[in-house]
C-alpha positions as CSV (number, residue, x, y, z in Angstrom):
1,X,-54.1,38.7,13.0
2,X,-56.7,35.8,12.1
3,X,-55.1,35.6,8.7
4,X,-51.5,35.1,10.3
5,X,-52.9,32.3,12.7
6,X,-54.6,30.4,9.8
7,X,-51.5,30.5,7.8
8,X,-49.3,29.3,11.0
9,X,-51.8,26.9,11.1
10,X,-52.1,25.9,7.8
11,X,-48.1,25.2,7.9
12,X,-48.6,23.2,11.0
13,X,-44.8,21.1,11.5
14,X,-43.8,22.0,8.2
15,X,-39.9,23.5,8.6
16,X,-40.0,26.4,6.3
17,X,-36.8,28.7,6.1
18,X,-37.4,31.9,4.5
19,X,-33.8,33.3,3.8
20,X,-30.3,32.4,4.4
21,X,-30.2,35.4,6.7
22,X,-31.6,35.3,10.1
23,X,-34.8,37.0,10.5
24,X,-33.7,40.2,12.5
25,X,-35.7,43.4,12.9
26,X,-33.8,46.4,12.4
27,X,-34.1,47.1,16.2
28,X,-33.0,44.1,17.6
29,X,-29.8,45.8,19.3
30,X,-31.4,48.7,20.8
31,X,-32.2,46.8,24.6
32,X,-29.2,46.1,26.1
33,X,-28.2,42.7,27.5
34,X,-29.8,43.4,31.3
35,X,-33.0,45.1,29.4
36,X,-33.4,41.9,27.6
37,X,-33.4,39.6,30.0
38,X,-35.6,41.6,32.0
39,X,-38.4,41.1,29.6
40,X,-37.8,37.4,29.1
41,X,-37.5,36.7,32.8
42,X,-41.3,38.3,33.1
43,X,-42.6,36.8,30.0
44,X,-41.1,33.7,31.6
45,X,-42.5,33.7,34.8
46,X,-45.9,34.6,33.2
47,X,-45.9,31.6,30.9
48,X,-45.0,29.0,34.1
49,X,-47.9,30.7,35.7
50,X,-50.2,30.6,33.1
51,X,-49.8,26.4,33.3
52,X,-50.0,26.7,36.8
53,X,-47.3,26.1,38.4
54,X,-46.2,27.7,41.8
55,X,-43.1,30.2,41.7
56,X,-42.8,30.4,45.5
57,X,-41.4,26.7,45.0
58,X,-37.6,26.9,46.4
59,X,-37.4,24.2,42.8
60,X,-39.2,26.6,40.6
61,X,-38.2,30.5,41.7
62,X,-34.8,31.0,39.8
63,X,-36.4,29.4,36.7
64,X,-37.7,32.2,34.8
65,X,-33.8,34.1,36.0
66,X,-32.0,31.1,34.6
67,X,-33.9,30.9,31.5
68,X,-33.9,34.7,31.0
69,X,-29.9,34.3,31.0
70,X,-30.1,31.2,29.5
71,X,-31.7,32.4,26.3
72,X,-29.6,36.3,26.2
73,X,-26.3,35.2,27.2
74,X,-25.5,31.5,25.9
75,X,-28.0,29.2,23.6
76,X,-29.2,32.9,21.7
77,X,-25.8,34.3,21.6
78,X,-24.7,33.9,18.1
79,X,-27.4,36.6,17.8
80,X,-24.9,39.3,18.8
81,X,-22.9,40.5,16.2
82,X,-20.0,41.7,18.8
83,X,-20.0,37.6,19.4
84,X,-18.9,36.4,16.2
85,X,-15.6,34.8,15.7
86,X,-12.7,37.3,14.7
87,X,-11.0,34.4,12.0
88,X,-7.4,35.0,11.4
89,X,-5.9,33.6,8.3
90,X,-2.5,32.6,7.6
91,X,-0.5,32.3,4.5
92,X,-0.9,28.7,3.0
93,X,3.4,28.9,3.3
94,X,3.4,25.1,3.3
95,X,1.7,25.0,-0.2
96,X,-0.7,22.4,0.9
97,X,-2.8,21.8,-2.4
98,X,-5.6,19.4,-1.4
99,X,-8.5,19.5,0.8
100,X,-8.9,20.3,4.2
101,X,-11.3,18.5,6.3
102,X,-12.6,19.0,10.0
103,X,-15.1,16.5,10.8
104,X,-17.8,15.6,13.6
105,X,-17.6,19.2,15.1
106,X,-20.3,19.6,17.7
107,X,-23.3,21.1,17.2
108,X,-25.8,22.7,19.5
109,X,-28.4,24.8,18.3
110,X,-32.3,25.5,18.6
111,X,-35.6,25.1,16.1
112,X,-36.9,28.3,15.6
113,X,-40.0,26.6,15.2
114,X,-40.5,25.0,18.1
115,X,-37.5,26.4,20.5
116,X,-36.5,22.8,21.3
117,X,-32.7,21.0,20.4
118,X,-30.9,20.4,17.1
119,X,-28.4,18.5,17.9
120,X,-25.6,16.8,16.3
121,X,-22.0,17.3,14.1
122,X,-21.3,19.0,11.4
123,X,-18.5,18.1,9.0
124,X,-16.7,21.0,6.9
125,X,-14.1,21.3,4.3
126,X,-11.9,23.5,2.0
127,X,-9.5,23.8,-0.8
128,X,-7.0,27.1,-0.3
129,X,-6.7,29.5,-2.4
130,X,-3.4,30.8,-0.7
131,X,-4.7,31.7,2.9
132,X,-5.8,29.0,5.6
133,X,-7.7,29.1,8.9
134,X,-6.7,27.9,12.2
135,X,-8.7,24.6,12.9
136,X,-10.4,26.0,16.5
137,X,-11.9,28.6,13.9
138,X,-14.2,26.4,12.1
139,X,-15.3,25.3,15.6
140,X,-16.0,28.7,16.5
141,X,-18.0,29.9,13.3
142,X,-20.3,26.3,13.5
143,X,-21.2,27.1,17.3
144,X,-21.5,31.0,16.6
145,X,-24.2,30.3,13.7
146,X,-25.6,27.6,15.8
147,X,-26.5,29.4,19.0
148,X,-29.5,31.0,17.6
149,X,-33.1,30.0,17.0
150,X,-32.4,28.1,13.5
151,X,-33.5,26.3,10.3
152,X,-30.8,23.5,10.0
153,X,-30.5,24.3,5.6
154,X,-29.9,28.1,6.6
155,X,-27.0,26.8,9.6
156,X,-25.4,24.7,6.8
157,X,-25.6,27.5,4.2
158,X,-24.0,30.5,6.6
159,X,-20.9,28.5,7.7
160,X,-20.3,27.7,4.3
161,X,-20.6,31.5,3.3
162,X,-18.5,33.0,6.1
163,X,-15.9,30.4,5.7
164,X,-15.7,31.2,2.2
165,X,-15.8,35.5,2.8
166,X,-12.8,34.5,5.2
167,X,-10.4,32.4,3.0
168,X,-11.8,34.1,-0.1
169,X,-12.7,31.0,-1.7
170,X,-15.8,29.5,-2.8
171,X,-14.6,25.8,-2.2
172,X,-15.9,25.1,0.9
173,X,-18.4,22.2,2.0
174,X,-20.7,21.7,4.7
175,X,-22.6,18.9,5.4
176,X,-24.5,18.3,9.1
177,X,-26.4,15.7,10.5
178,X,-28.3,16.5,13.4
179,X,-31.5,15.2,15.4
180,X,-34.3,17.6,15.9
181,X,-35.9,17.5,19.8
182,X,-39.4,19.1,18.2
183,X,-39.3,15.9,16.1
184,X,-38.0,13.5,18.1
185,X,-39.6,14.3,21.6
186,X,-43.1,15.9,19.9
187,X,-45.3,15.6,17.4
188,X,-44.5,12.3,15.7
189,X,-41.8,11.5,18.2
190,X,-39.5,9.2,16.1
191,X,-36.3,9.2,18.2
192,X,-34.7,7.4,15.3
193,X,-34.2,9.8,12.5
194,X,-32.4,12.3,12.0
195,X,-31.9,15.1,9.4
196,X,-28.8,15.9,7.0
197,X,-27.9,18.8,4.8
198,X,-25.4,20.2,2.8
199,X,-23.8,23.2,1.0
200,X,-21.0,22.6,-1.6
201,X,-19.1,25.5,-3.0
202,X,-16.8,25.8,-5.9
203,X,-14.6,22.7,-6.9
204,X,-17.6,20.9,-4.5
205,X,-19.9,20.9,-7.1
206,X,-17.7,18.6,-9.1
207,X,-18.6,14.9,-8.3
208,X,-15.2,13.7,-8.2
209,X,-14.1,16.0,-5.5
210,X,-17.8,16.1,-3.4
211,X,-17.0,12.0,-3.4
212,X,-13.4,12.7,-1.8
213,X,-14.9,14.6,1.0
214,X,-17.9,12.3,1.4
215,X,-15.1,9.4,1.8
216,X,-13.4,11.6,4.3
217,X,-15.9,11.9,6.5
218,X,-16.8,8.0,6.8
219,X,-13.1,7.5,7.8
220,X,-13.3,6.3,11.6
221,X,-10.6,8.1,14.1
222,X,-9.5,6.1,16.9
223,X,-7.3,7.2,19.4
């Protein structure tokens, strides 16, 4: 146990992802939903009273409820495998040949670091090899990665490798730019900066066509 805290400690801020994978223990789906929340709504309740803080309070008694469902049922969900996106392709009938690009898509997520915000948009693209995806679809995969405690490199990197499982392809792109609460409202709290990553697949790699999406995504939409 004391060598575990010194190493925490000895990473202090640092964001370190350790695999592309979520870190899930093997029996991670054996509570169900109600058992889960449960727990969190106790280990809630014991935190706020730990700092203090009266639970009698008409202000402060459905907290450690709301967070408990909070956490299970909506920013956590993506945890669930039964929640991920069933992504329908369609025959690319039209012949479409050049790249597809869906840009500023919202993004919500968590630090698993510090359990505070990401937020910010992500910006995706493809190239079909024969198949396409309904548009809502890419929404759908960027929010279910995103609701679950996250390194913002291993969100980029899992949208681009489910999109390309689904249109068996690997030219797909990803890049996000997102602000991080744990750095923006802690520690060093600069509310100015923000962080961007990418993940190009395939014909991405090539500079020519990385460019062409890059120049894509600068294009301003006004309605």
């Amino acid at each position: 146990m004391d060598n575990n805290l010194e190493k925490i400690e000895s990473l202090g801020d640092d964001h370190i992802g350790t695999s592309e994978n979520t870190p899930m223990r093997q029996d991670a789906f054996k509570l169900t939903t109600e058992e889960k929340m449960d727990i969190i709504k106790d280990d809630v309740r014991h935190i706020m009273e730990t700092l203090g803080l009266d639970l009698s309070d008409d202000s402060l008694s459905g907290t450690p409820n709301r967070v408990a469902k909070m956490f299970v049922k909506e920013i956590f969900s993506g945890l669930d495998p039964n929640k991920k996106p069933k992504s329908s392709t369609f025959d690319n009938k039209y012949k479409y040949g050049e790249m597809l690009v869906e840009k500023n898509i919202t993004v919500y997520s968590t630090c698993e670091h510090h359990l505070l915000p990401i937020v910010g948009r992500a910006h995706i693209a493809y190239i079909s090899n024969g198949t396409v995806v309904g548009l809502s679809k890419m929404n759908r995969i960027v929010d279910y990665f995103a609701k679950r405690p996250q390194v913002q490199e291993r969100l980029t990197i899992q949208i681009v490798r489910e999109l390309q499982e689904v249109l068996n392809t690997k030219d797909v792109a990803c890049i996000i730019d997102a602000k991080h609460l744990c750095v923006n409202s802690r520690g060093i709290r600069d509310i100015e900066s923000s962080t961007v990553t990418s993940e190009f697949g395939g014909k991405f790699k090539d500079m020519a066509t990385r460019r062409e999406f890059l120049d894509y995504i600068k294009l301003e939409t006004k309605f």
